[in-house]
C-alpha positions as CSV (number, residue, x, y, z in Angstrom):
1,X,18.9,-2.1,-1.4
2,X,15.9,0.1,-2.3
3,X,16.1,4.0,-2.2
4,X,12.8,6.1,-2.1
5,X,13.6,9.4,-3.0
6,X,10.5,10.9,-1.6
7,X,8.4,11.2,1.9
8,X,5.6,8.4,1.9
9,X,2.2,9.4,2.3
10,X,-1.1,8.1,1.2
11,X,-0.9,8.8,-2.7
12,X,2.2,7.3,-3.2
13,X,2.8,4.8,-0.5
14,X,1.1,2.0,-3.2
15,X,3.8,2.9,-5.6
16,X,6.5,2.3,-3.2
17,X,5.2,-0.8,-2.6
18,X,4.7,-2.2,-6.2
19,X,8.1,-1.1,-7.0
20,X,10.0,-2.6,-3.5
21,X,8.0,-6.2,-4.9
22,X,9.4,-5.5,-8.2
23,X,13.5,-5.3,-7.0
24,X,12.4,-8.3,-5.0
25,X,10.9,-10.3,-7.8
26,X,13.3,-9.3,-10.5
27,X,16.3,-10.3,-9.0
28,X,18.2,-12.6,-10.5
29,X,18.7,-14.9,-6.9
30,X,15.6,-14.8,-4.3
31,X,17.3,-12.2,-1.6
32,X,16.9,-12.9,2.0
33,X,16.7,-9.4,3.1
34,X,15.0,-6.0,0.7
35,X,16.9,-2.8,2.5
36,X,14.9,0.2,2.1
37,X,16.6,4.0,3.0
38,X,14.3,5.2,5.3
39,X,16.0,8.1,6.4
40,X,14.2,10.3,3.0
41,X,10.9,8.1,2.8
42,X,9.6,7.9,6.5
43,X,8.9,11.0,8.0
44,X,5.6,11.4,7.9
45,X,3.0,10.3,10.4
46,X,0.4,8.5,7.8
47,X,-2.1,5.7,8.9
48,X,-2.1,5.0,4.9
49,X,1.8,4.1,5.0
50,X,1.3,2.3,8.2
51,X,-1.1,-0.3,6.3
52,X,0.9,-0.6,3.0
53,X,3.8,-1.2,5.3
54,X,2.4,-3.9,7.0
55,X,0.8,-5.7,3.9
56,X,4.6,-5.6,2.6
57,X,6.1,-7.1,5.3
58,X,3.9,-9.7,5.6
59,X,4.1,-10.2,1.6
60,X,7.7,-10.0,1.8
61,X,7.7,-12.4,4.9
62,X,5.9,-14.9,2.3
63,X,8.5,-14.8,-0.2
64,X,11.1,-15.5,2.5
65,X,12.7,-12.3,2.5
66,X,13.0,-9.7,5.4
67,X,12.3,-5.9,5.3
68,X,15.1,-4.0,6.9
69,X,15.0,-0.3,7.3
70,X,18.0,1.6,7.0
71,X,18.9,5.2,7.7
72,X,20.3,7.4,10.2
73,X,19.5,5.5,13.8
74,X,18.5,8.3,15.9
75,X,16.1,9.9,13.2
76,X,14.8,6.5,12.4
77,X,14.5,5.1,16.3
78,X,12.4,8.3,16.6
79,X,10.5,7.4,13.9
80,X,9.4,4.0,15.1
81,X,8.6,4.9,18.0
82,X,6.6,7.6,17.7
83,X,4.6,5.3,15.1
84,X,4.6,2.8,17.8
85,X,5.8,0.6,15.2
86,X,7.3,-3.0,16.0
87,X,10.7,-4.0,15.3
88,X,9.7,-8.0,14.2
């Protein structure tokens, strides 16, 4: 589990990636799943974040491991699809 204790945007959405890959990388078994906290780190509407987002899923969906956001269901329902955002 991966907490972000600040809003993505654009300057530090590359951050947030390089670390997520890091958790993933240094752990000591290969995890199936990296759960990110969302509720904090996705609140903002950023076409920056969007991208970074997708490029981690689909490096994380090399490694064999699934990004799952977490977080408070309505806030983050609201979220995804306001960002038109799939769910695969």
């Amino acid at each position: 589990m991966y907490r972000f204790n600040s809003p993505l945007t654009y300057f530090n959405v590359g951050y947030f990636k390089k670390r997520a890959l890091q958790h993933v990388e240094r752990a000591s078994n290969r995890p199936a799943w990296l759960v990110v906290d969302a509720t904090v780190s996705f609140t903002y509407d950023d076409v920056s974040v969007f991208a970074v987002l997708d490029e981690l899923i689909t490096e994380l969906k090399e490694k064999g491991v699934t990004l799952v956001l977490a977080g408070r269901r309505t806030e983050l329902n609201y979220w995804i699809k306001q960002n038109k955002l799939s769910r695969s």
